[in-house]
GUKOLTI-618098 format. One record per atom (N, C-alpha, C): x, y negated, z negated; residue in three letters. Coordinates in steps of 0.001 Angstrom, whole numbers, padded with zeros to 6 digits, always signed. Atoms other than C-alpha are relative to their C-alpha. Layout:
! GUKOLTI-618098
XYZALA ...
END
This chain:
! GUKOLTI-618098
+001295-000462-000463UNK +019525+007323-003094UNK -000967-001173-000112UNK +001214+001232-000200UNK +016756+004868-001827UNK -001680+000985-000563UNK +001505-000233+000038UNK +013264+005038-003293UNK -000842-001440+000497UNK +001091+000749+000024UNK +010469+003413-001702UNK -001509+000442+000422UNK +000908-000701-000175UNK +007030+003782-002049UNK -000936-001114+000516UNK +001101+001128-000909UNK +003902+001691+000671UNK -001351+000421-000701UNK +001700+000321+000332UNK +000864+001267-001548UNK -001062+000214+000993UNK +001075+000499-000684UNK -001185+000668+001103UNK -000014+001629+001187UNK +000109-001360-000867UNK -000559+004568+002831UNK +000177+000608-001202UNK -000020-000700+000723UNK +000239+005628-000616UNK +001183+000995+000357UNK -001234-001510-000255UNK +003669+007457+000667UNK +001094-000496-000952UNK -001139+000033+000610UNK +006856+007669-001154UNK +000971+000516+000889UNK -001112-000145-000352UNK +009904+007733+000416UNK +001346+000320-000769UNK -001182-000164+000910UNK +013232+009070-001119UNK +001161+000755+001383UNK -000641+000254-001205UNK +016149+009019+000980UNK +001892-000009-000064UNK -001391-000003-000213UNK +019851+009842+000932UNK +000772-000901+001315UNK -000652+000639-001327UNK +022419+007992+003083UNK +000022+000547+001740UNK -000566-001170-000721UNK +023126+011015+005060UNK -001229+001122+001034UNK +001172-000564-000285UNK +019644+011292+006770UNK +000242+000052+001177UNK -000635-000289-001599UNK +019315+012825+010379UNK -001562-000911+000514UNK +000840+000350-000077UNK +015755+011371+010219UNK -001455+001418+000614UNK +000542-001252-000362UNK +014457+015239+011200UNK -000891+000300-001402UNK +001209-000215+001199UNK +011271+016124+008878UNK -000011+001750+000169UNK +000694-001645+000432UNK +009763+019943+008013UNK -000598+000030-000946UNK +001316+000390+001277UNK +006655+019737+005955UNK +000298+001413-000832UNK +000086-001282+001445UNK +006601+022202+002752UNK -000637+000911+000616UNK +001162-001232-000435UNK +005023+025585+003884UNK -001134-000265-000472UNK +001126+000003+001089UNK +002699+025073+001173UNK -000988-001125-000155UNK +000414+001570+000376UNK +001638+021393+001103UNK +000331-000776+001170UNK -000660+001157-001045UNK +001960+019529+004561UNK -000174-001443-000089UNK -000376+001682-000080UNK +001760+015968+002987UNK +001134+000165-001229UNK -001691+000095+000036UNK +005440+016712+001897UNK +000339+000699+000844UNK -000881-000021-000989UNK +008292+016563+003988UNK +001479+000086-000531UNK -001324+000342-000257UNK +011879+017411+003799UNK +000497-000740+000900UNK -000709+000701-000533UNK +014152+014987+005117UNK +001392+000818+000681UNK -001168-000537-000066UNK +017145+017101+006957UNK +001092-001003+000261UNK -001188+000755-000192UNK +020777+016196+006715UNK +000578+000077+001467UNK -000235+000014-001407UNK +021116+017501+010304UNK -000799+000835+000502UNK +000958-000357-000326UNK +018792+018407+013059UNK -000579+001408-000018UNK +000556-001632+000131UNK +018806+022451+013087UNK +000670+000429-001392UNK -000540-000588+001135UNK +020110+022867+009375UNK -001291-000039-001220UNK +000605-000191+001132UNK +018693+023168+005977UNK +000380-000596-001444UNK -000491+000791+000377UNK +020757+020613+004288UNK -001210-001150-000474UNK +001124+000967+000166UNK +018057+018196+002473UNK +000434-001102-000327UNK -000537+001318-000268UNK +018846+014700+003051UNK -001093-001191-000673UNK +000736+000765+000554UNK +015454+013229+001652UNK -001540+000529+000566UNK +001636-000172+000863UNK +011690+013404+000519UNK -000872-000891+000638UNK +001296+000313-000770UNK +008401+012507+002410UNK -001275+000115-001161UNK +001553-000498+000715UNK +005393+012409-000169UNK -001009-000578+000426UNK +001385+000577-000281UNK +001995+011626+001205UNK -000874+000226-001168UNK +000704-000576+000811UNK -000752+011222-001596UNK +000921-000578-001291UNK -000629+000549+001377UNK +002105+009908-003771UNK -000574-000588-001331UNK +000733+000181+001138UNK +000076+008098-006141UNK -000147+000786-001227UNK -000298-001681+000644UNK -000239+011871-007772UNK +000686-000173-001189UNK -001725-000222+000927UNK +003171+011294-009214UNK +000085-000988-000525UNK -000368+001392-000067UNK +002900+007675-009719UNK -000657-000618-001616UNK -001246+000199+000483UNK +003915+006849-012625UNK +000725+001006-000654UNK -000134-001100-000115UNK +006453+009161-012744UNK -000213+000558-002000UNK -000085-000650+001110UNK +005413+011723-015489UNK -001847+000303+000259UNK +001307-000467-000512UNK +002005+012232-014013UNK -000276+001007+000581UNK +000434-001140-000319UNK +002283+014986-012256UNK +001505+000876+000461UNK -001044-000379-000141UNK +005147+017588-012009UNK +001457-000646-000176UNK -000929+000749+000168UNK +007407+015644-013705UNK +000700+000744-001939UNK +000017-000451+001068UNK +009346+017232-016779UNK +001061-000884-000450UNK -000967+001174+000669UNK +010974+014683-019182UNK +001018+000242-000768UNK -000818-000605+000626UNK +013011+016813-021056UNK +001214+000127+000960UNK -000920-000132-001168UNK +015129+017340-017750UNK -000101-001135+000897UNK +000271+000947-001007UNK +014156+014421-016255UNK +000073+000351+001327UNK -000177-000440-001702UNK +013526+016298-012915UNK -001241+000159+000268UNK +001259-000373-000741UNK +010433+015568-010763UNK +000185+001083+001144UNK +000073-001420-000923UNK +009342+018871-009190UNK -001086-000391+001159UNK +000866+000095-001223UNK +007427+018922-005772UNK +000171+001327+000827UNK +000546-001376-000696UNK +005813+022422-004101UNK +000513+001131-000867UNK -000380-001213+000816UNK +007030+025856-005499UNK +002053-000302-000163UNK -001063-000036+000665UNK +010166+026029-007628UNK +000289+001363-000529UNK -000363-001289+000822UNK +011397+029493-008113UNK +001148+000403-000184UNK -001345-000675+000661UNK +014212+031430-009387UNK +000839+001098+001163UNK -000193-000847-000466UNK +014195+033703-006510UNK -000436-000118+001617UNK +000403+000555-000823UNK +014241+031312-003852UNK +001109+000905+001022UNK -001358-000667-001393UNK +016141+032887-000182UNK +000956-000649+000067UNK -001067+001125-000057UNK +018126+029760+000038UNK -000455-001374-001069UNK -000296+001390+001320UNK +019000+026761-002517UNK +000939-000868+001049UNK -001209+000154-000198UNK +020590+024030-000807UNK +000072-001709-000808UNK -000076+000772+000863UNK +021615+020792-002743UNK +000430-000973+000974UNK -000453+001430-000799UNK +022867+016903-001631UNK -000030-000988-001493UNK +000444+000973+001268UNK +023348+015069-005176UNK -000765+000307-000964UNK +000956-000104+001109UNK +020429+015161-007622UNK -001178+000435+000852UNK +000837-000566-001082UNK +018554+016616-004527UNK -000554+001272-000181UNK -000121-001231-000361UNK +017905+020292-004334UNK -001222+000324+000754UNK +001050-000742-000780UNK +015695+022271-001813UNK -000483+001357+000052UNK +000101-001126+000174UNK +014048+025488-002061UNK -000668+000446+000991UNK +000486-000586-001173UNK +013643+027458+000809UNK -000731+001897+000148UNK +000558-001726+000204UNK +011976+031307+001795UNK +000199+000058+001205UNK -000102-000168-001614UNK +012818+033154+005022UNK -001501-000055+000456UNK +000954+000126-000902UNK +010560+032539+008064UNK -000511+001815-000309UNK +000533-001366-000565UNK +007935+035136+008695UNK +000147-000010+001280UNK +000446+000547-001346UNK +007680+033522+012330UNK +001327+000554+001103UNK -001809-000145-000682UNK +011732+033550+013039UNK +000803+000164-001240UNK -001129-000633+001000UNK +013578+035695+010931UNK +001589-000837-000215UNK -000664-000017+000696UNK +016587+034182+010730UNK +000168-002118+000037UNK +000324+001360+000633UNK +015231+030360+009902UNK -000293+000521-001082UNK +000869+000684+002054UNK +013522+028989+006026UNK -000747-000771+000612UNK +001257+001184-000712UNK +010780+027217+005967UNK +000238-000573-001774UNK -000037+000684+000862UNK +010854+024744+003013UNK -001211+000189-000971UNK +000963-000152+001158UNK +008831+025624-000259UNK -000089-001095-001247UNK +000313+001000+000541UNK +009649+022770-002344UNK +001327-000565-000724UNK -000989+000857+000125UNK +012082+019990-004079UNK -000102-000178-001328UNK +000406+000543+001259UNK +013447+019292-007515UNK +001189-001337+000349UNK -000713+001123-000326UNK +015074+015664-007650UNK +000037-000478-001978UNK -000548+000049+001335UNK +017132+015453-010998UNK +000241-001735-000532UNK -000251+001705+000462UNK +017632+011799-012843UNK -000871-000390+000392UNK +001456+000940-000431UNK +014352+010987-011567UNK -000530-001330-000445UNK +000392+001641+000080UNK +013567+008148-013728UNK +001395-000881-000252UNK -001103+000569+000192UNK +016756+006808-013180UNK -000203-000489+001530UNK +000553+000997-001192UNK +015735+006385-009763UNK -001268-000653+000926UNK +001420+000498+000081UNK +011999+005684-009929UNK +000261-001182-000828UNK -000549+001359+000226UNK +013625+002841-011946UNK +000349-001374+000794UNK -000384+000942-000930UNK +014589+001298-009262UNK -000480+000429+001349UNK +001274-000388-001356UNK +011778+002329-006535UNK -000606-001582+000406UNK +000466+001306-000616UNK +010976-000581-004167UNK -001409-000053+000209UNK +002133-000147-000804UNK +006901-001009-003581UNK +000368-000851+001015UNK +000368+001438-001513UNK +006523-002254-000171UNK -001526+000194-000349UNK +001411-000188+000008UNK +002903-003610-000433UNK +000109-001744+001345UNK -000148+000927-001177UNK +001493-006158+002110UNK -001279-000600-000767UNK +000870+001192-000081UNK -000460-009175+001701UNK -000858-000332+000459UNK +001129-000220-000933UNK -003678-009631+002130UNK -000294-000953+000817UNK -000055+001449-001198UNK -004490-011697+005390UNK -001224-001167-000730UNK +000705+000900+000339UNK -005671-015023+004968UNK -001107-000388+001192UNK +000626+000008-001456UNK -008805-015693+006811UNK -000987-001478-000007UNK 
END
C-alpha cells in the first residue's frame, strides 16, 4: 500500500495496487473518497482524503493507538456491507436512491502507523523569481 500525501492541496492519498482508479465520496463527508477495486463494485482499493492535515500526524484525529487503526466517516457494527482488501476495510449502507447499490459510509485502515511510516510528502518548491 502507497501513501502519499501533497501539502500544498493538503490531500492524502492511500492506494492499493489493485486500483480501478473509480472514486465514490463517503455519504457523509464528500472530501473522502473510496478508491474502487473495480468500476461497478464495492471492493475498496484505496483512500481519497481532502483536508488531510486533520489526521496529520497520525494520532490527531480518529486515530486509535491501541489498534493502530485510523478510522475515517462512520464505523459501525451494523454496517449493510463490510468489504475488505488487506489492512483496508470499507463500510457501506444500502442506497436510499437505488436499492440494490451502497453508498460508502466510511474506512478503517489497520497498521496505520506502519504505513504513515513510510508516507511520501509530495511538496513543491517555491518558484524562484
Amino acid at each position: 500500500m502507497q501513501i502519499h500525501y501533497d501539502d500544498e492541496v493538503d490531500v492524502l492519498s492511500i492506494r492499493k495496487e489493485n486500483s480501478s482508479g473509480v472514486f465514490e465520496s463517503l455519504i457523509y463527508d464528500c472530501g473522502v473518497a473510496v478508491e474502487l477495486a473495480t468500476k461497478d463494485g464495492n471492493d475498496i482499493a484505496g483512500l481519497l482524503i481532502e483536508g488531510a492535515s486533520a489526521f496529520l500526524p497520525l494520532g490527531e484525529k480518529d486515530y486509535d493507538a491501541e489498534s493502530d487503526t485510523l478510522q475515517v466517516g462512520r464505523i459501525v457494527a451494523d454496517a449493510d456491507l463490510v468489504t475488505e482488501n488487506g489492512d483496508l476495510t470499507a463500510y457501506w449502507q444500502a442506497s436510499e436512491i437505488v436499492p440494490e447499490d451502497y453508498d460508502a459510509i466510511g474506512v478503517a485502515i489497520r497498521n496505520a502507523s506502519v504505513y504513515f511510516e513510510n508516507m511520501v510528502i509530495l511538496s513543491r518548491e517555491p518558484a524562484i523569481h
